[in-house]
N, C-alpha and C positions, 0 to 999 in steps of 0.2 A: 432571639434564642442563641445562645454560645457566644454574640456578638465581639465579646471581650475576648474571650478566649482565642475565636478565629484569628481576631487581627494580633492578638502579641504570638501565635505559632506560625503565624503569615511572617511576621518580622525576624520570628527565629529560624525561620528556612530559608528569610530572601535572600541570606548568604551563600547557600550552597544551591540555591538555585539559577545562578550565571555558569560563565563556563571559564570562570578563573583558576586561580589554583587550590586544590581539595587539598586538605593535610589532613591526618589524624587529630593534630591540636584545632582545626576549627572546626572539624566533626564534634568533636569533645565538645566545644562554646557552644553549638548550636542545641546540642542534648542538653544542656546545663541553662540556657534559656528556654528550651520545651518545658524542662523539669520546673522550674521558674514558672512558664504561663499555667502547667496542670496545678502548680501549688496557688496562687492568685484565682485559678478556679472553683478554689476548695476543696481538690479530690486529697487524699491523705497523704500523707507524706512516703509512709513507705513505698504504695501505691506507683505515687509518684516517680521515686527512684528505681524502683524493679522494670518502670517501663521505661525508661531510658536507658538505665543496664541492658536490660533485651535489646532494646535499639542499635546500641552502639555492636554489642555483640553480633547481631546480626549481619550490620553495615560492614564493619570490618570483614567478618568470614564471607559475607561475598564481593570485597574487593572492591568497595566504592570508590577509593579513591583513584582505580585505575580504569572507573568506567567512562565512555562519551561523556554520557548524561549523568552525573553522581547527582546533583542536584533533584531529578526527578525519582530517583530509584529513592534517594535520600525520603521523596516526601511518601513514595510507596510503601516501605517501609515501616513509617509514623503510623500510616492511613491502618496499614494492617494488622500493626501490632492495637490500635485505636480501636479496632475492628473486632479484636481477639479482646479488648480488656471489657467491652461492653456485653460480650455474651457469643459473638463469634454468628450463631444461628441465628433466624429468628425463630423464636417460641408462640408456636399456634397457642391455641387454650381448646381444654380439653370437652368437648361436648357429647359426650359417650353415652354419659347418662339418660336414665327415662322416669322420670325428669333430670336434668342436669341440676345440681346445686352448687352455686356459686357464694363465697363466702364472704362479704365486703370487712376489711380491718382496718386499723390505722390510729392515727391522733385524732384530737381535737383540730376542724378547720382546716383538714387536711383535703378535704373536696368530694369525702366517699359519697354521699349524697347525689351531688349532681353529679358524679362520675357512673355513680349504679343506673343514673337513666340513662347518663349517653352509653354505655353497655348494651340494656335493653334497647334502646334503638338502633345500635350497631348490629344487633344478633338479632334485631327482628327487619330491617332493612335491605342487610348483606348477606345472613344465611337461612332467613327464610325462618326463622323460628316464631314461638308464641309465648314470649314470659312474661312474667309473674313478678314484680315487685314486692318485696316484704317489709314493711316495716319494723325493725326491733330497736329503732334507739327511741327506749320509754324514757328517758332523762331528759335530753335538751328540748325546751319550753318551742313546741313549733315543730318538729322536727317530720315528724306522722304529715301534719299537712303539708308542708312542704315536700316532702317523697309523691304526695297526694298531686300538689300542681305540676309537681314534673311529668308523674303518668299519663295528665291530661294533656299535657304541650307533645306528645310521643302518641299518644293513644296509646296506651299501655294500661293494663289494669293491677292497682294497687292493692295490696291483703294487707289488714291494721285489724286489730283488737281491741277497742276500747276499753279502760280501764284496766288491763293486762299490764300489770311492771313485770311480768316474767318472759323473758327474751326465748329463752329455752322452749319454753309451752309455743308460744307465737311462731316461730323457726316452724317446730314439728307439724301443727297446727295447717303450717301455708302449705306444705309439702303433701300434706294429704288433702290437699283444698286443690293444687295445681295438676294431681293426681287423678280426682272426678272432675277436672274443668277442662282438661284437654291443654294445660300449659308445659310444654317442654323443655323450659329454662326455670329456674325459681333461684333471683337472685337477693340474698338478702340482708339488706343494710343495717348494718349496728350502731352501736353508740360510739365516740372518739373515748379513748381511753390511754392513761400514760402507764408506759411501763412499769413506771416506778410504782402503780399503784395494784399493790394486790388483789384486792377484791375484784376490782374490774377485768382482770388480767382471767382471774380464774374462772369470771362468767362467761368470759369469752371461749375460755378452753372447754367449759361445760357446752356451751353452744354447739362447738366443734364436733367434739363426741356423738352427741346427740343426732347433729344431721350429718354426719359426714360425708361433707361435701365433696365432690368432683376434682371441685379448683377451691385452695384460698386466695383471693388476690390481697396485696397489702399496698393499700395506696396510701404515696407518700407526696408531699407537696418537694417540690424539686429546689423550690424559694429557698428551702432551708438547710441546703445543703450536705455541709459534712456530719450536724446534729442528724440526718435524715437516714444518715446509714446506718449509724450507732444504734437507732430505736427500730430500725429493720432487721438488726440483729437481736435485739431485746426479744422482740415478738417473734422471728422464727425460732427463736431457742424456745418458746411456747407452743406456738402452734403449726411449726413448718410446713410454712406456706410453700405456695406452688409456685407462685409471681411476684413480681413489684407492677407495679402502676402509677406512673409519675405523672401527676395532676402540675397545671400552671407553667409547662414550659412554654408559653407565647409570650410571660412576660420578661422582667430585667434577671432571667437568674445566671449565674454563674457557673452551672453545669455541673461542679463537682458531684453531685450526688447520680446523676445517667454514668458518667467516667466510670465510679467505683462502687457503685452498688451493689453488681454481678458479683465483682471480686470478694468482697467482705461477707457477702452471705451464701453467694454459690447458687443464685436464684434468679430465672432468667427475666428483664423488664418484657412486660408482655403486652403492654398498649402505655399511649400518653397520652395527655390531656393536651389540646393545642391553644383552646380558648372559649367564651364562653358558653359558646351556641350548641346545643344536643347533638349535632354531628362531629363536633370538633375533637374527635377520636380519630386516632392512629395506631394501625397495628406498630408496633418498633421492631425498625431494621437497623442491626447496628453498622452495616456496612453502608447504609446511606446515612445513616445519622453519623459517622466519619468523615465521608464526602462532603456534608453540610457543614461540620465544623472547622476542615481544610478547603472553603471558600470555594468546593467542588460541584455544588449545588446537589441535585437530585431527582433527573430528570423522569425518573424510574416512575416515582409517586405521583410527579406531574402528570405524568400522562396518564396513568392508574385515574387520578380524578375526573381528567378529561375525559374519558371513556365511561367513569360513572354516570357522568351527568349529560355523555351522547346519545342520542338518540337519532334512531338510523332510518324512522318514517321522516321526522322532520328535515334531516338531512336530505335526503333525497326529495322532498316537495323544495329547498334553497336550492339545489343542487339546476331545479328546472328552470326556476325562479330566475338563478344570475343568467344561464342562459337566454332565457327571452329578455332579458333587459330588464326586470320586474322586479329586483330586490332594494325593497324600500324598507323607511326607517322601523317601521314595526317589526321588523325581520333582525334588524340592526340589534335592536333591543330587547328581542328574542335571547341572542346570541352575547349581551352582557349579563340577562337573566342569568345564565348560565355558567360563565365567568365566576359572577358572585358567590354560585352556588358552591365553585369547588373551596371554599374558604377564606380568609384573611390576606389582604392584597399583599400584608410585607412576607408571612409567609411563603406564599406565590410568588414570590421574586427570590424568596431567598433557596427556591427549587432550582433555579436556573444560574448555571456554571457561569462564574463571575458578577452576576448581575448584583448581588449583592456585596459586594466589594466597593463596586462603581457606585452605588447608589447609599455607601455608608454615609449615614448621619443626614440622609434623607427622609423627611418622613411622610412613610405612607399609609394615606387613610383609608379606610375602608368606605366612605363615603366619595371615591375619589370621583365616582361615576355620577354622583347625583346631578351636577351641572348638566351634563348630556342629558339626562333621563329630564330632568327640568324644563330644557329644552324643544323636545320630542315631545315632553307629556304637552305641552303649546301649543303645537301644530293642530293644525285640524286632521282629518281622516285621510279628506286628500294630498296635502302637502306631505304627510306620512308616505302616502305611496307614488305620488310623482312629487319628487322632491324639485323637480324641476320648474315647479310652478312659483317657488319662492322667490317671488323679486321685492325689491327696496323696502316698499312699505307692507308687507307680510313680515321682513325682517323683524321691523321696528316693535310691532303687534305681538311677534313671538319672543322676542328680547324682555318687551314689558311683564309678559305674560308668566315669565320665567326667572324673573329677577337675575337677568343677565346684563352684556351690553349686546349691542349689533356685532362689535367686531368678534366677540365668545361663538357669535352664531354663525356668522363665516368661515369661521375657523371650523368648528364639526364639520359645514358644508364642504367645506374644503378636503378632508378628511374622509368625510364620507366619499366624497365622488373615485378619490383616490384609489380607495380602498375599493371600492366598485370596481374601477377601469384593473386591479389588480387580479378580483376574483375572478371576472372575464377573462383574463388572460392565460388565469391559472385551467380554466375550464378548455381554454381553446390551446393549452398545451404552450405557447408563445414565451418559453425562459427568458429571449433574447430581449424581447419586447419589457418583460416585466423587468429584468436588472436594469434598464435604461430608466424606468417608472420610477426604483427605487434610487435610483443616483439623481435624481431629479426633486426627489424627496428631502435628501439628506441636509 
């Protein structure tokens, strides 16, 4: 995500980020390659140039070029003004209602689909609610079922109308259904429709009328860039929505459309799509999604997952565990369960301040853990938890068992014990002990 982007606004700042000589003329070149990486990102042109005007304006009235540090104030600056183009706040979503309705719009293959479930998973997960899925795109061949196997992958329960092509009736229809059923969210999924196209356009706004919704969201696939804000404006000049929601940013996009969406329709992005699995929502913060794309990472959200997926019995039975000596591989593997769970390994890296810089043009799999897990799942019950019993020819037995070699398996053990002699240390307080662990590491 932004991958491009970061590295040529990394290149346009690593001038003024030494502590050589600052001029007004290479403040200027460096704005003029910003303006350069925002236009190579897609975001529009005007866009583009307003916020390097601001820049420069800024940098100058407060005297960069006579500061210590011009170079970091310089990228301060970037970050804020970056900050302020994306939406400045973040924009909760509004859940007032009794039942809340939530209005799903967009193109064709735009993602509103699997994005309406991971919604209702996110709002039946994080605040505790009970919605209601709708089906209303009668058009695309599949579509009803499909909404169908998402509900079942979430436990969510789906409201379809069989043989109903009238979206309006079906809309009204779930609202009074989630009304006597006890569902406090009713979000409901439409057809993809292009602006250019009247009829659909006007079903849509009939829809609108009809249940008037709480929130519209308009999700857009982010792939598509600069065409993505043009038809965000199409549509809010219809139905002025309340949100954007940008599906697909885990994969190769360009960014322009997060950059300048806010700007062109005045409408804050209110969640994104990270990737494909029904968690893989994100409320959007533009001031971390700044930091992410000036290579700052985002330590905020990192930890935010961490703590979702902590849990404070289990910690404290490992807590007892490293103390008596007793944390073996089951416990190990407990604790990559976990890991997994917070998301996408390149994502995960690309949270942490530099790490994704270092690690450009590496790639990481989300499978990265199966060799361990392959490994471990080999063992028997006991080698699990006195890993100490592992000698020579256990190796070999666990190697085959695993489609590893021996030295794959030494290497974990190696690892593990490390990492063991660490946590101990960490428990018995011993700083001095453990930086010496880790310079021995290195």
């Amino acid at each position: 995500m932004f991958d491009n982007l970061s590295d040529k606004l990394d290149k346009a700042l690593h001038v003024l980020k030494g502590h050589g000589s600052i001029t007004e003329v290479n403040v200027a070149e460096t704005l003029k390659e910003v303006r350069r990486a925002l236009l190579d990102a897609d975001v529009n042109f005007k866009i583009a140039k307003e916020f390097t005007n601001t820049v420069k304006e800024k940098a100058l009235g407060q005297d960069v070029l006579t500061t210590l540090q011009p170079g970091q104030l310089m990228v301060k600056l970037v970050k804020d003004e970056l900050t302020e183009l994306m939406g400045g706040e973040t924009a909760g979503i509004n859940l007032s209602g009794a039942p809340t309705v939530i209005l799903m719009a967009g193109l064709q293959g735009s993602g509103k689909t699997t994005f309406s479930g991971k919604l209702a998973n996110f709002l039946k997960s994080k605040k505790s609610k009970k919605p209601l899925l709708v089906a209303c795109d009668v058009y695309r061949p599949a579509a009803i079922n499909q909404l169908h196997v998402v509900g079942d992958q979430i436990n969510v329960e789906v409201y379809s109308e069989e043989g109903n092509m009238n979206p309006v009736e079906i809309a009204t229809n779930a609202i009074a259904y989630a009304n006597e059923n006890g569902h406090n969210v009713v979000i409901v999924d439409t057809a993809g429709r292009l602006a250019v196209d009247e009829e659909m356009m006007t079903e849509i706004s009939n829809v609108h009328s009809a249940i008037e919704p709480h929130e519209t969201l308009f999700v857009v696939d982010s792939m598509t860039g600069q065409d993505a804000v043009n038809t965000a404006k199409a549509f809010n000049d219809r139905l002025n929505f309340e949100g954007v929601v940008l599906t697909k940013l885990d994969g190769d996009t360009r960014g322009g459309a997060a950059i300048s969406i806010k700007s062109v329709v005045d409408k804050p992005i209110k969640f994104i799509g990270t990737g494909e699995k029904m968690d893989a929502i994100d409320v959007f913060h533009p001031a971390r999604m700044a930091d992410r794309i000036l290579g700052m990472g985002d330590v905020v959200s990192l930890v935010e997952r961490a703590q979702e997926q902590f849990d404070e019995e289990e910690a404290r039975k490992l807590q007892k565990k490293i103390a008596k000596n007793q944390f073996g591989f089951d416990d190990f593997i407990k604790q990559i369960q976990q890991v997994k769970k917070m998301g996408s390994m390149k994502d995960l890296v690309g949270m942490i301040p530099g790490a994704g810089k270092a690690l450009k043009g590496v790639d990481i799999d989300d499978d990265a853990f199966k060799g361990i897990e392959a490994i471990i799942h080999s063992m028997t019950p006991q080698e699990r938890s006195e890993p100490s019993v592992i000698n020579g020819s256990r190796k070999k037995r666990i190697a085959k068992g695993s489609g590893t070699s021996v030295q794959e398996v030494n290497q974990l053990l190696k690892q593990f014990n490390q990492m063991s002699k660490m946590m101990k240390m960490m428990q018995g307080g011993g700083g001095r002990k453990m930086m010496q662990m880790m310079n021995k590491m290195r």
